[in-house]
C-alpha positions as CSV (number, residue, x, y, z in Angstrom):
1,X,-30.7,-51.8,33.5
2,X,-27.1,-51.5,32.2
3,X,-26.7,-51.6,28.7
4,X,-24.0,-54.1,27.5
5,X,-21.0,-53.9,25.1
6,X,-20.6,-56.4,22.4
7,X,-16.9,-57.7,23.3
8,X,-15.2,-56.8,20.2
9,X,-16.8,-52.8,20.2
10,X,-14.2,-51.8,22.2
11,X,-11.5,-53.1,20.5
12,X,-12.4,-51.7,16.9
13,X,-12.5,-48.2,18.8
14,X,-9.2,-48.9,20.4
15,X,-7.7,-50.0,16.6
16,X,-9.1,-46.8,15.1
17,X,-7.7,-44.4,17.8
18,X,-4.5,-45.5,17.5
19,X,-4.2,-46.2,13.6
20,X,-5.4,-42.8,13.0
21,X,-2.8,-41.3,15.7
22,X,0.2,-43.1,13.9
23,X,-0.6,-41.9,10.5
24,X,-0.8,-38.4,12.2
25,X,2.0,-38.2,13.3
26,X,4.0,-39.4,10.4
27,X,4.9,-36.6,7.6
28,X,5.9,-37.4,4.0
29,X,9.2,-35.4,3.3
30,X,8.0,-34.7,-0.1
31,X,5.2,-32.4,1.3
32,X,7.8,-30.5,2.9
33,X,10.2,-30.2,0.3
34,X,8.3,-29.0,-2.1
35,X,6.3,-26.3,-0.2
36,X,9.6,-24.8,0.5
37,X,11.2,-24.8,-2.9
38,X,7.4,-22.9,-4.2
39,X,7.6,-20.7,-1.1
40,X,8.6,-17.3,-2.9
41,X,9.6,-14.2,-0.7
42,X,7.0,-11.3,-1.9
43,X,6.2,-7.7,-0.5
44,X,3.6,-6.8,1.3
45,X,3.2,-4.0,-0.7
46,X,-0.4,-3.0,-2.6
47,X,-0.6,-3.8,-6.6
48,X,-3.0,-1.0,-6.4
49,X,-3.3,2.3,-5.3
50,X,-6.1,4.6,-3.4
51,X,-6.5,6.1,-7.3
52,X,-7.3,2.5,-8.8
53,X,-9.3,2.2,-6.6
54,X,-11.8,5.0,-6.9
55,X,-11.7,5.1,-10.8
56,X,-12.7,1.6,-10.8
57,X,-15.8,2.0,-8.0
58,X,-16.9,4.9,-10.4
59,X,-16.9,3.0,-13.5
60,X,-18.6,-0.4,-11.6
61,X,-21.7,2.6,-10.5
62,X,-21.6,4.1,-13.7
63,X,-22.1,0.5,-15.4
64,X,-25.0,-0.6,-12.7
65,X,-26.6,2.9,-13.7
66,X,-26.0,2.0,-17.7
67,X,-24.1,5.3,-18.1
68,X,-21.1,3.8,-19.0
69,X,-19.8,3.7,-22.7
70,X,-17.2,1.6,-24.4
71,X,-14.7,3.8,-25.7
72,X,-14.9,3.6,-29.6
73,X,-17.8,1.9,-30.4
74,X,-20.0,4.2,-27.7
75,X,-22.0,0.9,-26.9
76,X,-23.4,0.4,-23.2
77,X,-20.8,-1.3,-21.0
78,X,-23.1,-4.7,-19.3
79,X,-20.1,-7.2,-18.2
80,X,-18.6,-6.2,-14.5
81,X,-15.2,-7.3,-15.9
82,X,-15.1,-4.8,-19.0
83,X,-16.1,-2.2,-16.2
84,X,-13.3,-2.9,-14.2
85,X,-10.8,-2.7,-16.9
86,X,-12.1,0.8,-18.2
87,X,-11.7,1.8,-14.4
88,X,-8.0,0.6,-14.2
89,X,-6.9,2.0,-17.6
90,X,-8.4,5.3,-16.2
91,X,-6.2,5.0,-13.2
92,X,-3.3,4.2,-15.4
93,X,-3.9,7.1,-17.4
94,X,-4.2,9.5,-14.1
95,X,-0.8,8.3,-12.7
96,X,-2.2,6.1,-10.3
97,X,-0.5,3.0,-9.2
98,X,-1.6,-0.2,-11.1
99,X,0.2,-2.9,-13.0
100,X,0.6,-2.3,-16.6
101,X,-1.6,-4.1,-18.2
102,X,-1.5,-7.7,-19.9
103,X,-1.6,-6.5,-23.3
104,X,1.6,-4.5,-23.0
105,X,3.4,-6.9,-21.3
106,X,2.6,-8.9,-24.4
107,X,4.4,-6.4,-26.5
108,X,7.6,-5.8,-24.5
């Protein structure tokens, strides 16, 4: 038994293939354009160094274990983010290589 192919099946297919090739093929300039004028040149240089790092990993296990204080108010450090920002002032303070922070750039 050989199955059989409505007449017009094949032609659909045919449409499809080669309506999808043209717009394929075709590129808007605009797409172009602009990825080149946001296209910056940046290092590949680390924001952070080895030192950031480790202080940060310390004060993340320190906050899982609940040893790790707030500065003033002594009160238990919970949110992951606070942890990491204790952790990269620590690193700042030490030397280590990190960004200044967004609060001084606010003040500069």
């Amino acid at each position: 038994m050989a199955v059989e192919k409505a007449p017009g099946a094949s032609r659909k297919s045919a449409a499809k293939k080669s309506s999808a090739g043209k717009s394929g093929a075709k590129k808007s300039s605009a797409a172009t354009t602009s990825s080149k004028k946001g296209a910056a040149k940046r290092s590949a240089a680390p924001k952070y160094g080895p030192t950031a790092g480790e202080k940060v990993e310390r004060s993340m296990h320190e906050m899982e274990r609940g040893t790790l204080k707030s500065g003033r108010s002594g009160k238990k450090v919970t949110d992951p983010k606070q942890a990491i920002a204790i952790g990269l002032s620590e690193a700042r303070r030490a030397g280590g290589k990190v960004p200044p922070s967004p609060s001084s750039k606010k003040r500069s």
